[in-house]
KEGU-616391 format. One line per field, with one value per atom (N, C-alpha, C): x, y, z; atom name. Coordinates in pm, 1 decimal. Layout:
N
u: [X|...]
v: [Y|...]
w: [Z|...]
name: [CA|...]
//
This chain:
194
u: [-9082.2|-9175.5|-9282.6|-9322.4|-9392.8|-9384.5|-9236.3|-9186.4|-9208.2|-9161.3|-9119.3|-9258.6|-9373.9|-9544.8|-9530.4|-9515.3|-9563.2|-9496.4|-9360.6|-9296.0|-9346.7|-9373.3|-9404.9|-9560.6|-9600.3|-9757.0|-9717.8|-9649.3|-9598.5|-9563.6|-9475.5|-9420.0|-9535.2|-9593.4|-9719.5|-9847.7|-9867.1|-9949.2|-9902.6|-9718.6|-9648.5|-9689.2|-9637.9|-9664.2|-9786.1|-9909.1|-10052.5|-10085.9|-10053.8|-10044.2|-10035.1|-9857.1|-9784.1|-9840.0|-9879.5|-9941.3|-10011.2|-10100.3|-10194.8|-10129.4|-9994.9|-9953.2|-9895.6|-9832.9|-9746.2|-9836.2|-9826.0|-9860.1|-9767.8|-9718.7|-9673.8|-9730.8|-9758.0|-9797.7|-9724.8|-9609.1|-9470.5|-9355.3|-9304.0|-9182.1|-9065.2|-8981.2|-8871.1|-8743.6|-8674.7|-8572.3|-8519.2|-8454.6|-8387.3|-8458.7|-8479.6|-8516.7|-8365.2|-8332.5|-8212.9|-8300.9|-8244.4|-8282.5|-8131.4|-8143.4|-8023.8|-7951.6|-8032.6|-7983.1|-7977.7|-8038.9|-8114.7|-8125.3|-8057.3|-8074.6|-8144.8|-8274.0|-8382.4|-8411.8|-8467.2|-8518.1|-8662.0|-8718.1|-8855.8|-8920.5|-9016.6|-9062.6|-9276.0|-9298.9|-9444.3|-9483.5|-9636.6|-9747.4|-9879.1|-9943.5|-10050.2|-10150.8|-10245.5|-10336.8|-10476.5|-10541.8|-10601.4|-10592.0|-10670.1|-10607.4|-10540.9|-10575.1|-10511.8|-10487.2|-10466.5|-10412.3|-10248.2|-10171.8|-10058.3|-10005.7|-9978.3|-9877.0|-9764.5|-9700.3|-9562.3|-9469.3|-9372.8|-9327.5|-9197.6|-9129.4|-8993.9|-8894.8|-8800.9|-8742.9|-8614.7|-8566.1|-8468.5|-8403.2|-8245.4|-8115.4|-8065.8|-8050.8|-7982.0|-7894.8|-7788.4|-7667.1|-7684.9|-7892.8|-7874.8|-7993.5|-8081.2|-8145.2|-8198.0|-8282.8|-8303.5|-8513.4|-8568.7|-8695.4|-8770.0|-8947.2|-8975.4|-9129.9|-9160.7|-9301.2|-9369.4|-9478.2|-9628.0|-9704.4|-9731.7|-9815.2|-9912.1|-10012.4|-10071.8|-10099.3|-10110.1|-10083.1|-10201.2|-10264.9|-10356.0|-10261.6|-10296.4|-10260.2|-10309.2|-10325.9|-10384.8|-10244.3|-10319.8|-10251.1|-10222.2|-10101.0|-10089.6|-10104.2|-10007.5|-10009.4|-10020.3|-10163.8|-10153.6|-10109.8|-10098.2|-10064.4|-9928.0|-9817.2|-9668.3|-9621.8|-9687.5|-9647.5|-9813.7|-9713.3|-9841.2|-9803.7|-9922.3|-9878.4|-10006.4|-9908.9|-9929.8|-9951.3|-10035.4|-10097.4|-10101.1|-10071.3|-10033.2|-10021.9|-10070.2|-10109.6|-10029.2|-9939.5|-9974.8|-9893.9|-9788.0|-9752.9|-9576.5|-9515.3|-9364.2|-9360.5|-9266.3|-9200.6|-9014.1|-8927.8|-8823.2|-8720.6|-8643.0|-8547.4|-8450.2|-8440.3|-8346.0|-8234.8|-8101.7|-7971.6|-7962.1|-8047.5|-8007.7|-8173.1|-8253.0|-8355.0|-8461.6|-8424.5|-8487.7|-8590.3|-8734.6|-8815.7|-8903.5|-8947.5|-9025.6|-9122.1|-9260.6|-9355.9|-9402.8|-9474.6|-9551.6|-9627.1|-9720.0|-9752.1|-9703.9|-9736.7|-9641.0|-9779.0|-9724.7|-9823.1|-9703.2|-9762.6|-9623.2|-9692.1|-9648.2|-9718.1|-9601.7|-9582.9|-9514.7|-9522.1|-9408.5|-9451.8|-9367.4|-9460.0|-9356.1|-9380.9|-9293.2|-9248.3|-9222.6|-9278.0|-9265.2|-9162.4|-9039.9|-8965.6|-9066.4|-9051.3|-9068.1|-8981.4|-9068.7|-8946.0|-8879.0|-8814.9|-8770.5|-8827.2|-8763.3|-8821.6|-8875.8|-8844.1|-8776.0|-8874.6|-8890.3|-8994.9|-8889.9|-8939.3|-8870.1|-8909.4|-8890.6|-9022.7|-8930.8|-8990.5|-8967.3|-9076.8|-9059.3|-9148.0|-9128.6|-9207.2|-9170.0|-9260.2|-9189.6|-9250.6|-9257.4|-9373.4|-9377.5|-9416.2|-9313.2|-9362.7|-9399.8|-9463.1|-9482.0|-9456.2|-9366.0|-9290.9|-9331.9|-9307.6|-9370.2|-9276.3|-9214.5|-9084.9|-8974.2|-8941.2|-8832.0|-8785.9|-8662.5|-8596.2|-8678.2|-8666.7|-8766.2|-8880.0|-8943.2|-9126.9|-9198.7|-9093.3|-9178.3|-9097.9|-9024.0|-8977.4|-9041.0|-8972.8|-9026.1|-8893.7|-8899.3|-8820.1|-8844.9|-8707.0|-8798.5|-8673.0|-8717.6|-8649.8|-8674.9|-8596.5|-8571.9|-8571.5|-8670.0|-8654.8|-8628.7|-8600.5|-8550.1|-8609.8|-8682.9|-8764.7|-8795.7|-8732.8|-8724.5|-8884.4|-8901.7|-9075.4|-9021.0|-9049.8|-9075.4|-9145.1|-9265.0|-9410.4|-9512.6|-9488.4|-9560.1|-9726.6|-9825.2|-9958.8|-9959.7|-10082.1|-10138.1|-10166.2|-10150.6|-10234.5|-10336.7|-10458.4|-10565.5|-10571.2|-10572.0|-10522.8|-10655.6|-10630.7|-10766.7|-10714.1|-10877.4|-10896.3|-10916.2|-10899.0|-10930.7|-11045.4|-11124.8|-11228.2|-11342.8|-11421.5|-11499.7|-11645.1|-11623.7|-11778.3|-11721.0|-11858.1|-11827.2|-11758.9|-11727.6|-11639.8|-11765.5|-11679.0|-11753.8|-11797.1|-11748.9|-11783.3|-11880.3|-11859.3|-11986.5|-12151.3|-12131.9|-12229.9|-12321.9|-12215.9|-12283.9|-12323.3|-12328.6|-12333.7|-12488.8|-12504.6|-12624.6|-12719.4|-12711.3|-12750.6|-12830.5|-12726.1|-12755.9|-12867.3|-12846.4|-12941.5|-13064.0|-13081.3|-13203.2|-13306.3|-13238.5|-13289.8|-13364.1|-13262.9|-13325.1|-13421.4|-13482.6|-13584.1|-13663.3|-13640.2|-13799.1|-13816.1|-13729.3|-13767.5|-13869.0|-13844.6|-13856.6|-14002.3|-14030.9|-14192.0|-14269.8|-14224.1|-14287.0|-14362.2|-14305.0|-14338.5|-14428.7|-14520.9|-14681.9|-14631.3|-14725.2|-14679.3|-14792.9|-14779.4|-14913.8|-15026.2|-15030.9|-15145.0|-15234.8|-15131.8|-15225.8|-15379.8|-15392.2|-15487.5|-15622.4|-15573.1|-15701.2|-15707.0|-15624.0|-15643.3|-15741.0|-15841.8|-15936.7|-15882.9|-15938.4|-15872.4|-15963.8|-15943.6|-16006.6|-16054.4|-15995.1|-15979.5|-16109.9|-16139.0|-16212.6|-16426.2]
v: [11175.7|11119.5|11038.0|11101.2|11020.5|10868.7|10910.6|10742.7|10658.0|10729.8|10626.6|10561.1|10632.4|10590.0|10465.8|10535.9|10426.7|10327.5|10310.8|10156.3|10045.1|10137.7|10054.6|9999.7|10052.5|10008.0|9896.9|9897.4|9786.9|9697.7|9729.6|9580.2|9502.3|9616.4|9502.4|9451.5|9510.0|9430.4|9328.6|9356.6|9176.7|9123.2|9151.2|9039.1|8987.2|9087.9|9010.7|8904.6|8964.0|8864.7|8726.6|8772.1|8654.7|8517.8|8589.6|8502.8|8426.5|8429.3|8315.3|8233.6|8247.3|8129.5|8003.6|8044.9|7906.8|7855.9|7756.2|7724.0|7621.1|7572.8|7474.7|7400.4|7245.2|7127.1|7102.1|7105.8|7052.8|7098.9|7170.7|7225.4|7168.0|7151.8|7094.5|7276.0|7228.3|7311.9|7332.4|7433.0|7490.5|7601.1|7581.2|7685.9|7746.8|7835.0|7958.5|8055.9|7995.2|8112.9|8152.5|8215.1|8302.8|8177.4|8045.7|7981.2|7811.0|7800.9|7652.0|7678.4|7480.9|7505.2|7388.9|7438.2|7316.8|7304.2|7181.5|7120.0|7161.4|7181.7|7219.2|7129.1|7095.4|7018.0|7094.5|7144.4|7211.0|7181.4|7061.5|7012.6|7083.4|7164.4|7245.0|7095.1|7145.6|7048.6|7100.9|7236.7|7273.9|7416.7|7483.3|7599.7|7709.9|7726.6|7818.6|7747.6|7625.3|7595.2|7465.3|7467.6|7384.1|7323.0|7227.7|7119.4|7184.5|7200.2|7244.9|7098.0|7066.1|6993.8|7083.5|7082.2|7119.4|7037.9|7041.6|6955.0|7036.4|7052.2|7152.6|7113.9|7124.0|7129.5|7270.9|7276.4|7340.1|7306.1|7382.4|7360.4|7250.8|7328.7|7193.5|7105.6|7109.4|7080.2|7069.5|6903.7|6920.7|6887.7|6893.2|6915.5|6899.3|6874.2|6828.5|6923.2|6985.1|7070.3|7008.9|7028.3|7059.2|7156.2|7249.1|7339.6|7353.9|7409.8|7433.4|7557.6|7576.8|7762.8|7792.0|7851.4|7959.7|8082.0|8071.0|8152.2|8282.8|8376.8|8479.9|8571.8|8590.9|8686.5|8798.3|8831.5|9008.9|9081.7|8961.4|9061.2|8986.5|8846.4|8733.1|8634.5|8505.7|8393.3|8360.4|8460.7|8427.6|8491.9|8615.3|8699.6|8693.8|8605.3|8592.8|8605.5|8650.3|8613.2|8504.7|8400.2|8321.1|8305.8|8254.9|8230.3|8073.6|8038.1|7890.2|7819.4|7746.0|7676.3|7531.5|7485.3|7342.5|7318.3|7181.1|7151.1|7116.8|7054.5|7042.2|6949.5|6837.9|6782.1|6783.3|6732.1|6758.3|6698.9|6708.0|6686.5|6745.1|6812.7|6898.1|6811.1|6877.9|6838.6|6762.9|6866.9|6802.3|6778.6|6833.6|6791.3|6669.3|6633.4|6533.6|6554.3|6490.3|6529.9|6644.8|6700.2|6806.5|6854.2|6881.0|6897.1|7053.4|7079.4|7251.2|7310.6|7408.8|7423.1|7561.1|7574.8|7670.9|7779.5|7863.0|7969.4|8037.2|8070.4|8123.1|8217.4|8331.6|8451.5|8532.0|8454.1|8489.3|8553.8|8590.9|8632.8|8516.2|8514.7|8418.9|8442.4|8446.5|8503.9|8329.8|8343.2|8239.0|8312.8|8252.8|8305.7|8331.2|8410.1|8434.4|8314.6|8241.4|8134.5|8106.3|8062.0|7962.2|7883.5|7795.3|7656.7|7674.4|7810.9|7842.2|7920.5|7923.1|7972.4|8045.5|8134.5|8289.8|8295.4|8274.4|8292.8|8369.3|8441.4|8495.2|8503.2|8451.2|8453.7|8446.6|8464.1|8477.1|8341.7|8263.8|8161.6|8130.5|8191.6|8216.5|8036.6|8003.8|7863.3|7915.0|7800.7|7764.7|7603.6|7631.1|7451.0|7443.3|7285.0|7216.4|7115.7|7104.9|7037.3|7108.4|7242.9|7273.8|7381.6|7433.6|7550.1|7690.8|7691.7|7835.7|7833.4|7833.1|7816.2|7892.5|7968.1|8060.0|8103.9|8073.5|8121.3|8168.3|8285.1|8392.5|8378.0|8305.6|8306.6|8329.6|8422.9|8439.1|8393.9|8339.6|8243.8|8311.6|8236.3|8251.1|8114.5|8082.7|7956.8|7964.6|7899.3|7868.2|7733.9|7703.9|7612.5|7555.5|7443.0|7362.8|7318.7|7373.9|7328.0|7167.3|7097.1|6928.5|6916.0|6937.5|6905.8|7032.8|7058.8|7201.3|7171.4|7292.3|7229.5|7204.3|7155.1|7109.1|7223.1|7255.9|7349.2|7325.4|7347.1|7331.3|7390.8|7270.2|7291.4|7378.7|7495.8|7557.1|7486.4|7487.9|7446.8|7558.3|7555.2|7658.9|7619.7|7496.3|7507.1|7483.7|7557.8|7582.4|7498.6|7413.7|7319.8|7177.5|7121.5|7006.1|6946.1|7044.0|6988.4|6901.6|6772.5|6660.8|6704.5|6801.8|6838.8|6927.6|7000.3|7113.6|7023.9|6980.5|6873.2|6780.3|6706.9|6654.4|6754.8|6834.6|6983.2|6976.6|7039.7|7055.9|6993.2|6795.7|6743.6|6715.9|6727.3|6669.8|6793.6|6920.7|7018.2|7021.8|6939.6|6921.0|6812.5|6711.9|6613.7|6705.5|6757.2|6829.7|6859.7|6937.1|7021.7|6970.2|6858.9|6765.2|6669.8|6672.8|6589.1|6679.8|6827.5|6931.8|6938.5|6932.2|6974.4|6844.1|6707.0|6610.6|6604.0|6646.4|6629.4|6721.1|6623.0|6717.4|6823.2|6945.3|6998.3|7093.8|7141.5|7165.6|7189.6|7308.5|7385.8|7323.6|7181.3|7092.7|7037.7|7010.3|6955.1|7002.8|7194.6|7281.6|7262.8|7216.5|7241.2|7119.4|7149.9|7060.1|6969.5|6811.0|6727.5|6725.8|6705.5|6679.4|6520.0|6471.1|6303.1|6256.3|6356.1|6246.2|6279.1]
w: [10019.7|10117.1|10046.4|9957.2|9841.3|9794.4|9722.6|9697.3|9777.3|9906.4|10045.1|10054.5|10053.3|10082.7|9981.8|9876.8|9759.1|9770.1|9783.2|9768.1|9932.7|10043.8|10159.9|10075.4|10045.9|9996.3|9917.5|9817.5|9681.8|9788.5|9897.5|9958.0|10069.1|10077.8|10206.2|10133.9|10011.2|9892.8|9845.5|9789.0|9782.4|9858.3|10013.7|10080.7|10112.5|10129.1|10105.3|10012.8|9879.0|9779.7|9791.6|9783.9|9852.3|9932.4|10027.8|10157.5|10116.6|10045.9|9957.8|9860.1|9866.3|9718.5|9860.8|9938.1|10026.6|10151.0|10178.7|10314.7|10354.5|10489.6|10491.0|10606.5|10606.6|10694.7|10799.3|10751.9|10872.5|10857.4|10988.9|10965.0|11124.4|11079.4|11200.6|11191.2|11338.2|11329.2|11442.6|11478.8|11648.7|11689.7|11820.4|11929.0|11992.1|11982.9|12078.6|12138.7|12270.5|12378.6|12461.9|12565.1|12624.2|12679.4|12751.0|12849.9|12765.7|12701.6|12645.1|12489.1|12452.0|12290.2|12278.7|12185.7|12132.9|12053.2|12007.3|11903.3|11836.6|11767.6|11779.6|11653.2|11660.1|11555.7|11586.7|11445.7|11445.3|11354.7|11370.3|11283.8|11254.4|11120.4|11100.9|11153.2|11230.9|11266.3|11183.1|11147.9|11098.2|11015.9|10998.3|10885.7|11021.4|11119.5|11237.9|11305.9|11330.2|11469.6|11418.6|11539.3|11524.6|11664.1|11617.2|11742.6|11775.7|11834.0|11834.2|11976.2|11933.0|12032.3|12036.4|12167.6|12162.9|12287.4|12234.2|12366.2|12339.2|12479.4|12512.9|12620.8|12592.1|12677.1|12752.1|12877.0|12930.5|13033.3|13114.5|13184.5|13302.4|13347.8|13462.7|13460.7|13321.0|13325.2|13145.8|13145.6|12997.6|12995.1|12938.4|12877.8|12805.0|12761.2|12640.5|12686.1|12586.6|12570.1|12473.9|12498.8|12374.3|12398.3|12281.6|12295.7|12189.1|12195.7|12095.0|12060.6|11949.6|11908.9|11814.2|11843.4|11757.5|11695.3|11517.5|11449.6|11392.3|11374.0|11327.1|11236.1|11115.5|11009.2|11070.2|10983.3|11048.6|10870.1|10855.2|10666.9|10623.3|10586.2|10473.7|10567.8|10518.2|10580.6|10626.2|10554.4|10548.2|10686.3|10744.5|10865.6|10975.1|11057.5|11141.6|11298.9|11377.2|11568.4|11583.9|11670.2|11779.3|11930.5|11964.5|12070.6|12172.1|12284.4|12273.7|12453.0|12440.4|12598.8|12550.4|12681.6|12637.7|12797.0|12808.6|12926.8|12951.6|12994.6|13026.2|13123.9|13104.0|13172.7|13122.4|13270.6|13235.9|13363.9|13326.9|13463.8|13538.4|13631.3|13698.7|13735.9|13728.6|13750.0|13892.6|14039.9|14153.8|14215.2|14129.0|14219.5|14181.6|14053.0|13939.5|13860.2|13843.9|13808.2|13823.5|13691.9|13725.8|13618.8|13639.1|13520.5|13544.0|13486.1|13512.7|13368.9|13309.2|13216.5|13166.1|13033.0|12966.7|12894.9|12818.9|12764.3|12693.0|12532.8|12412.5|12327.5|12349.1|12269.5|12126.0|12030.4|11917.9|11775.1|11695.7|11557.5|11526.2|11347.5|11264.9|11134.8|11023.7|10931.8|10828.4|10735.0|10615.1|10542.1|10477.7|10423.0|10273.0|10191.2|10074.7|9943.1|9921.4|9770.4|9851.3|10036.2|10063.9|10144.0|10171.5|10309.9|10449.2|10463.5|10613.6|10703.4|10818.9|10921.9|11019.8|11042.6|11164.5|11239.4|11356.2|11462.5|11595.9|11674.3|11807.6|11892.5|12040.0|12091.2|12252.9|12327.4|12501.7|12497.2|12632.3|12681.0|12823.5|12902.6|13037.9|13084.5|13191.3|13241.8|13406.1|13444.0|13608.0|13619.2|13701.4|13717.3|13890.7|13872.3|13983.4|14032.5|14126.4|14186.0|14137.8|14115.1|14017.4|14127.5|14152.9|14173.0|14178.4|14014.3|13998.7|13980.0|13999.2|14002.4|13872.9|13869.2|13764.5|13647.4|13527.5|13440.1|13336.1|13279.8|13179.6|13048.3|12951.8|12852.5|12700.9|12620.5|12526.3|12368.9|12295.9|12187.4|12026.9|11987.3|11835.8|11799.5|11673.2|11630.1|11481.1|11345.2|11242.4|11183.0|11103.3|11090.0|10955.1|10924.8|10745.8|10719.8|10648.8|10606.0|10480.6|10617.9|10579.9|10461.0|10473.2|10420.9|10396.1|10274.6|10215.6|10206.3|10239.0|10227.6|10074.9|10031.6|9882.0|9840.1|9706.8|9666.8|9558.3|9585.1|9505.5|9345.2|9254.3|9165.8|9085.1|9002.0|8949.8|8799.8|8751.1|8620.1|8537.6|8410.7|8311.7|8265.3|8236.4|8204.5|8330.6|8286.0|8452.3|8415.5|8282.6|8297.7|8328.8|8392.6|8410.9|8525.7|8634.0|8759.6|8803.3|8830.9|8909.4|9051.3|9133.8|9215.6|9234.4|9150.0|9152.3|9084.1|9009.1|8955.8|9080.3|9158.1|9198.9|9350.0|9400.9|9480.8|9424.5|9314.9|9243.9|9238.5|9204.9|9226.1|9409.0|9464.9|9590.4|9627.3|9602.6|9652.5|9614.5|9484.5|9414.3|9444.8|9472.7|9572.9|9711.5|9738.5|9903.6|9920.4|9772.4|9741.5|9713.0|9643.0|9590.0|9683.1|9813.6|9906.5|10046.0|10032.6|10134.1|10036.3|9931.3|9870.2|9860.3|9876.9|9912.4|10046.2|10142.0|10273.5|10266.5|10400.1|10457.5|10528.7|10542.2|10611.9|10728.7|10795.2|10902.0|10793.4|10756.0|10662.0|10543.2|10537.2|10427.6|10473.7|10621.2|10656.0|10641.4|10629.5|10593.4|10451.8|10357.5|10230.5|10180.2|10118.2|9988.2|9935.4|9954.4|9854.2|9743.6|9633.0|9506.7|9483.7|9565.8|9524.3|9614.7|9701.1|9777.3|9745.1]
name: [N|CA|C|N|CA|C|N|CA|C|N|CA|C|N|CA|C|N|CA|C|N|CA|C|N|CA|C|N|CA|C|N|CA|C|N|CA|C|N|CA|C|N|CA|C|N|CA|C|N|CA|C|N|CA|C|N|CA|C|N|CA|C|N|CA|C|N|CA|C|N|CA|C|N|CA|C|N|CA|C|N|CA|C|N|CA|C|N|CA|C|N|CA|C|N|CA|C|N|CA|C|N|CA|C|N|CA|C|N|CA|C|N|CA|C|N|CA|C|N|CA|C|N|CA|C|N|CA|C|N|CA|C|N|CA|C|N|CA|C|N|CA|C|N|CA|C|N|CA|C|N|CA|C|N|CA|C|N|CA|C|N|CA|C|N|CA|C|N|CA|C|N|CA|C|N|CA|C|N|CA|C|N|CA|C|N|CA|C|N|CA|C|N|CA|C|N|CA|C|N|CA|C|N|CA|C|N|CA|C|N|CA|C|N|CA|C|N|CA|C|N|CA|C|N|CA|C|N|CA|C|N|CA|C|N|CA|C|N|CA|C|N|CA|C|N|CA|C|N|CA|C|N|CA|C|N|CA|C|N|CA|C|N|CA|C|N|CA|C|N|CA|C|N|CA|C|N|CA|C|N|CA|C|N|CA|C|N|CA|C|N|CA|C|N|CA|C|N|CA|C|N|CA|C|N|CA|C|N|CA|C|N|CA|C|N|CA|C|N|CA|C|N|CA|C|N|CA|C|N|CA|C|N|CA|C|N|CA|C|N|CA|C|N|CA|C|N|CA|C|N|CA|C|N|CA|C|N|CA|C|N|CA|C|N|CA|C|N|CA|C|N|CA|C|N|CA|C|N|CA|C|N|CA|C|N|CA|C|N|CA|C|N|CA|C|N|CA|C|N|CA|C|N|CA|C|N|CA|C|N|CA|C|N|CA|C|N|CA|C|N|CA|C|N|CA|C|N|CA|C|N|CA|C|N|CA|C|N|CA|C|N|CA|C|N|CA|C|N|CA|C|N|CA|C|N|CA|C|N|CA|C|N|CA|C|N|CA|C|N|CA|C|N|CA|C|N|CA|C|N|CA|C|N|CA|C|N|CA|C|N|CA|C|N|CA|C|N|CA|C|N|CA|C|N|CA|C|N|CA|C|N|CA|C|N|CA|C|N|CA|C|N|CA|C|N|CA|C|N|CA|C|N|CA|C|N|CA|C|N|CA|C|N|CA|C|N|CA|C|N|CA|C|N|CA|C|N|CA|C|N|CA|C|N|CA|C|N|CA|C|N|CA|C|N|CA|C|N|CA|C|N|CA|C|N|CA|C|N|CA|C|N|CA|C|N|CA|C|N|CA|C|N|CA|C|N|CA|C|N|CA|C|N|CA|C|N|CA|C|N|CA|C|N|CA|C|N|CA|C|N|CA|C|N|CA|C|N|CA|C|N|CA|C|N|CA|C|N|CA|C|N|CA|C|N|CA|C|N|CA|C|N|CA|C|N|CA|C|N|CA|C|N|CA|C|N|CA|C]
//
């Protein structure tokens, strides 16, 4: 029972670890659900949030989403749940056009040393000119990381960063500009000059 403690600990510390070496910018791939097979294409727009587009085929009807997803860690950056609003248009087989908005509550999994994104997730719609008014669906997606984030390169020598320098600078200015200025209480103070 012991071991068993200790090695789950070794593996959710890897993966904490872990989580801080990868990020990725852009990832493409397929959406599989029970009824419909899609395309999915997802852009990092900031450090938690992402684009997601998907456009999807089914028997009587085909589709194109945007959503946007709020991210939050579960274990590190590599295993995370999602959160996600966005909208749908699409076209029904006999009834034609049809739009409505969507809402996507998911996990997703960074492969470890590969390309690849895991994701599962439910995607409750409300459609508008459509048959069913209300669909509740839930998917598996698979996802090629296009475009890996940057990673900030560290230096070994820690004097002299042009950045931190001029940081320093600029704060020093601040200060001899913040003790230049008048300020209420001077007016009681004594001039010498006069």
């Amino acid at each position: 029972m012991m071991k068993r403690l200790l090695l789950l600990m070794i593996f959710v510390c890897g993966l904490s670890m872990a989580a801080q070496a990868q990020k990725y910018r852009t990832a493409a791939g397929v959406r599989l659900e029970s009824d419909r097979f899609g395309v999915s294409l997802q852009q990092k727009l900031h450090e938690r949030g992402t684009l997601e587009g998907i456009v999807q085929v089914g028997s009587r009807e085909y589709s194109g989403t945007v959503l946007y997803e709020w991210h939050r860690p579960i274990l590190g950056k590599r295993f995370n749940y999602y959160l996600g609003a966005g909208g749908h248009i699409g076209n029904l087989k006999d009834s034609g056009v049809f739009t409505g908005v969507d809402a996507i509550l998911g996990v997703e999994y960074k492969v470890n040393g590969l390309p690849f994104l895991l994701s599962a997730d439910v995607k409750p719609a409300v459609h508008i000119n459509h048959d069913d008014w209300v669909h509740l669906s839930s998917g598996v997606s698979i996802r090629y990381v296009i475009v890996k984030e940057k990673k900030e390169k560290k230096k070994l020598w820690p004097f002299g960063r042009k950045a931190d320098d001029d940081d320093r600078r600029r704060k020093n200015r601040e200060q001899e500009q913040q003790q230049q200025q008048p300020r209420i209480l001077d007016i009681f103070k004594k001039k010498d000059n006069q």
